[in-house]
Structures are given as C-alpha cells and as structure tokens.
C-alpha positions as CSV (number, residue, x, y, z in Angstrom):
1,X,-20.1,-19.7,-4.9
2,X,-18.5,-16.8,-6.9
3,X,-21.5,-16.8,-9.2
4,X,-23.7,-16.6,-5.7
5,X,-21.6,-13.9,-4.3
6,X,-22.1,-11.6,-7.4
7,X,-25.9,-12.4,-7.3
8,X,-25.8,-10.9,-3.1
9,X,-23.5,-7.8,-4.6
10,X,-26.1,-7.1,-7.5
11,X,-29.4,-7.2,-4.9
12,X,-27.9,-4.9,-2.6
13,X,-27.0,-2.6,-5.2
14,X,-30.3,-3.0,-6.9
15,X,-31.6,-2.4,-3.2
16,X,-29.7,1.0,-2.6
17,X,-30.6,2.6,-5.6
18,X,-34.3,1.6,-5.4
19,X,-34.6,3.9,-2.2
20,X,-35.4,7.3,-2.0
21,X,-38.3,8.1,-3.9
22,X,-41.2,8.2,-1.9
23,X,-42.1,11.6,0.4
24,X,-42.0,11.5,4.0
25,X,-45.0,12.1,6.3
26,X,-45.9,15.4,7.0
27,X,-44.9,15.7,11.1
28,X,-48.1,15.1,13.6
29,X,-48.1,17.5,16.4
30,X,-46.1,15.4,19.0
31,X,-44.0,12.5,19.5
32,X,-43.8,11.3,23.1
33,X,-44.0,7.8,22.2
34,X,-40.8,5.3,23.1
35,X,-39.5,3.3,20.5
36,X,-37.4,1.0,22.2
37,X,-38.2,-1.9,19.3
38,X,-36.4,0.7,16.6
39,X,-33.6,3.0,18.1
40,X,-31.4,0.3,19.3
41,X,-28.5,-1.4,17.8
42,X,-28.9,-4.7,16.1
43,X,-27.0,-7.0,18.3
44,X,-26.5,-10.8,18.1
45,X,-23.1,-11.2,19.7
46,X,-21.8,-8.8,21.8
47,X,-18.5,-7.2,20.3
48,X,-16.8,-5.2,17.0
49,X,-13.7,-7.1,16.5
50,X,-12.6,-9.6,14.2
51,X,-13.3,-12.8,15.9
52,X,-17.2,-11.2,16.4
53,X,-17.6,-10.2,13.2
54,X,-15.9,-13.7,12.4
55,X,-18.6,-15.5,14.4
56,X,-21.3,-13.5,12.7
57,X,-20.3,-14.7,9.3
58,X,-20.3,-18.3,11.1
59,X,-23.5,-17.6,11.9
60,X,-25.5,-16.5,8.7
61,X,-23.0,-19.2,6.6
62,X,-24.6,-22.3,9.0
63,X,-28.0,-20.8,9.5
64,X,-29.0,-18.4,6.5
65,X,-32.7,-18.5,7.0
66,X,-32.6,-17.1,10.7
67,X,-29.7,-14.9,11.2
68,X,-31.0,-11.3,10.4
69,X,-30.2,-10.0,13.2
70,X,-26.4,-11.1,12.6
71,X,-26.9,-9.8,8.9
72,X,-27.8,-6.2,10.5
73,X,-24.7,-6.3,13.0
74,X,-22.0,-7.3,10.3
75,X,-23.3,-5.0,7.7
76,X,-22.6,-1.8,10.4
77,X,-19.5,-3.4,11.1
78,X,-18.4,-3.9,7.7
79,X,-20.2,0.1,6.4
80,X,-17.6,1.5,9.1
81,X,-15.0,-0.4,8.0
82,X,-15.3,1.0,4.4
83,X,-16.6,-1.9,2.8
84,X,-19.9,-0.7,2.0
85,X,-21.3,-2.9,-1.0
86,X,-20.4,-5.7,1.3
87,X,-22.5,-4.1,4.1
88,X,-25.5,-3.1,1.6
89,X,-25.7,-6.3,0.4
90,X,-26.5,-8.2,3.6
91,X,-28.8,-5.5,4.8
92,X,-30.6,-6.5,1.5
93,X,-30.4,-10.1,2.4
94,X,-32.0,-9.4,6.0
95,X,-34.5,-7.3,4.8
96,X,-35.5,-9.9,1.7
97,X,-36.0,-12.2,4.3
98,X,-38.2,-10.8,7.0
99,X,-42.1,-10.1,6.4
100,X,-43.1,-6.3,6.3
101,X,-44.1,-6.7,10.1
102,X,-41.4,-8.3,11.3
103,X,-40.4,-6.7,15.1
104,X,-36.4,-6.4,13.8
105,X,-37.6,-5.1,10.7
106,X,-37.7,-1.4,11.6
107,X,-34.5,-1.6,13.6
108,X,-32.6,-2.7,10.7
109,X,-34.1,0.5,9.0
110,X,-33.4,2.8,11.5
111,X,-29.7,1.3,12.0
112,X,-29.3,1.3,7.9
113,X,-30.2,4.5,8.0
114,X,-27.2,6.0,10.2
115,X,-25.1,4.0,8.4
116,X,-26.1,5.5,5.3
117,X,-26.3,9.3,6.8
118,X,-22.7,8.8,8.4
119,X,-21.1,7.2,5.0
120,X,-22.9,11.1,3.7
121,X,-25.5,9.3,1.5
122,X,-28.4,11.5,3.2
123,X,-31.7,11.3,0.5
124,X,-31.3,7.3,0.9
125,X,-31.0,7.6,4.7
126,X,-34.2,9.7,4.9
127,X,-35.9,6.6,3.4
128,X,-34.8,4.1,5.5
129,X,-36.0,6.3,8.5
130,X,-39.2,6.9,6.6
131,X,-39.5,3.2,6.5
132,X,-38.9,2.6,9.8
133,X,-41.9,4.8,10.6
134,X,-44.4,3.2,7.7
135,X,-47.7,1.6,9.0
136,X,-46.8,2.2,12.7
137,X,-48.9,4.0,15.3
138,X,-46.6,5.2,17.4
139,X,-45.1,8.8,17.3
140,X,-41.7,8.0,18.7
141,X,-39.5,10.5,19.8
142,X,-36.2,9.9,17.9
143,X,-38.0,11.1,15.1
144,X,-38.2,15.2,14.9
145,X,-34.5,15.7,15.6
146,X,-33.1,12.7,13.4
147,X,-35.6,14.0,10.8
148,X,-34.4,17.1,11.0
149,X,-31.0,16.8,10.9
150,X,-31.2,14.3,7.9
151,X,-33.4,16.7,5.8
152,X,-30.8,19.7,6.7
153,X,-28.1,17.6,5.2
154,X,-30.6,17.4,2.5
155,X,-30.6,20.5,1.9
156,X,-34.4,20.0,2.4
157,X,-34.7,23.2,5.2
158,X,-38.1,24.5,5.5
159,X,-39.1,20.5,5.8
160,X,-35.8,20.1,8.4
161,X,-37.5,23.0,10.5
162,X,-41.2,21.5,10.5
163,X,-39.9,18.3,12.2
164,X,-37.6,20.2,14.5
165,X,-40.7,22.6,15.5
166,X,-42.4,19.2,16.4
167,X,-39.1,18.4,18.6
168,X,-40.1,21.8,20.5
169,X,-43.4,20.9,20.9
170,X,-43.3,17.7,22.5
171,X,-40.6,19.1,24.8
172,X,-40.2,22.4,24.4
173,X,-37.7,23.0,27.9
174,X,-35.4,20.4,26.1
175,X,-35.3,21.0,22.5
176,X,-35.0,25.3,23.2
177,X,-31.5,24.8,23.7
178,X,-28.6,23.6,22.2
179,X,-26.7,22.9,25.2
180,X,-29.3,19.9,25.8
181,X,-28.4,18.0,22.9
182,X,-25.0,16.1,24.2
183,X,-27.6,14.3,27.2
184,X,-30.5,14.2,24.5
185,X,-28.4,12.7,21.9
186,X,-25.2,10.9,23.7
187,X,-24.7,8.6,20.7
188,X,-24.5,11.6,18.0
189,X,-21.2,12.9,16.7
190,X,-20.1,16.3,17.3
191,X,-20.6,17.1,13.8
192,X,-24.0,15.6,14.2
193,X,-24.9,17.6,16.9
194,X,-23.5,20.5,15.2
195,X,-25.5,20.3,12.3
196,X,-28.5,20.2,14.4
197,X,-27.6,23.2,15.9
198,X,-27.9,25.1,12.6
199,X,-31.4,23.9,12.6
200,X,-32.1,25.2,15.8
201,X,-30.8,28.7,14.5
202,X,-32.9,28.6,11.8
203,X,-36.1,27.5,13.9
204,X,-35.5,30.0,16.5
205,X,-35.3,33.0,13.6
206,X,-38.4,32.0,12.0
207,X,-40.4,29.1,13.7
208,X,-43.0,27.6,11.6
209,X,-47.0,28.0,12.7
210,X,-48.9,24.9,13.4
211,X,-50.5,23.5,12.1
C-alpha cells in the first residue's frame, strides 16, 4: 500500500511539472457561448467537511475505476486545505482515467486550474484553462476575463489585454466598468477582482486594434 501511495505521489508530481509548455490560442473575436459543462464545481456529494471528504475517500477506495468526479471534489478540498501534493495527485488519477473527450474532463481542468491560480502557481493554471478549451467549438464566455487575469499574474500583459479586449467586445456595456465585475464574477476573490481591475486600466489606456 505504501509502495502504491508513493507511486499516486510521483504521477501527480510528474503531472504538475509536465504542464505549461504549450501557447495558448490567440483570442477569436467573441465569446457569447455558455459553458455550463466546464465552469462548474465538480460535485459528487454535497458538502466540505470532514465526514464529506471522508465519504469521498469511501468512494474512490470501493470504486476506483468510476469515481472521478469524487477525485476532482477531494483534490479542491484537500489544495485548500494545504495539502497540495495530495490534491495534485488525484487530479492526476482522474485525469489518467478519463478519455480526452470525456464531458467531466474539461471541468476538472477548469476547477484545477483555480486551484492552481489561488495556491499562486499561475503559468500551470494557464494550462489547465488552455486545456479546458482544446478541441472544443464553443467560445465560452468565462474565458477573456479568467484569461486575462491569469496572464496578468503572469506577467504576460500585452497577451492579458488581447483577451480582455475580447471581454469588451462580446459585451462591451458589461466589461467597460469595473463596478460590474462583483455581479459578473460573484465567485472571485476581492484580490481577484482587483487584479482584473488593473487590466482594465491598462486596456482602457491603450486598447489593442482588432484584429
């Protein structure tokens, strides 16, 4: 068991530093699409506390082959808690299980990847949200402002203000004020939304041409 355990550790910390690489797309024009499959928490028992997260562990122990989505709500749980190689490593698990278009499959990137911008790991965050876009035909809207906000913390600016100009475009009465983004964005922290705010600044002193 011990010797299976420090297998799980070394794949998810094989599977974190493997990220990151590849470029993201360049923006398309506009992004009106829902993405209600993606930008929702993975949820297989309704709770955070320690007799849910001790039922999740039930769980993926008695069923390993079919309990990703409880995989994708312990490994939040456990990222928040501070255990993070823990919560990397069964991210890793869920994502060595499903098939590249398996419907939780972009979910669990778009959840990893908040995890990962929150715990200040912002390059590997911006891959899982790249992921979470590959081979998909919808434009979704979540994507210019998280985008931007994860390339700002990047340090990646003139690419952080091409997404954002996309924001503007799609919905230009919403995203041409900063005052918007607590209703736009009700599950970002204030820090968050402050950081996107700097963005704005910067759009709104030079916005970019398209295309």
């Amino acid at each position: 068991m011990e010797y299976l355990r420090s297998g799980l550790l070394s794949l998810g910390l094989l599977f974190a530093s493997s990220v990151g690489a590849q470029s993201l797309p360049a923006p398309a024009e506009f992004y009106f699409d829902d993405d209600a499959r993606t930008a929702v928490p993975v949820v297989a028992i309704e709770g955070n506390d320690d007799q849910t997260h001790a039922r999740l562990m039930q769980l993926i122990d008695r069923n390993a082959r079919n309990a990703d989505q409880a995989r994708g709500q312990l490994a939040r749980a456990l990222i928040q808690a501070g255990r993070e190689d823990a919560g990397r490593t069964l991210y890793a698990q869920a994502f060595a299980n499903l098939s590249t278009r398996a419907p939780l499959r972009s979910a669990l990137h778009w959840n990893f990847a908040w995890d990962l911008y929150r715990a200040g790991h912002h390059d590997e965050a911006l891959d899982q949200w790249r992921q979470a876009l590959d081979g998909r035909l919808l434009k979704p809207g979540w994507a210019p402002p998280t985008l931007a906000l994860a390339l700002w913390s990047a340090d990646r600016r003139d690419e952080a203000l091409q997404w954002y100009a996309a924001a503007v475009r799609t919905e230009p009465t919403l995203w041409n004020d900063p005052a918007n983004y607590p209703t736009l964005l009700p599950d970002w922290t204030d820090r968050e939304l402050a950081v996107l705010a700097e963005v704005f600044a910067a759009w709104q002193a030079s916005p970019p041409a398209w295309p």
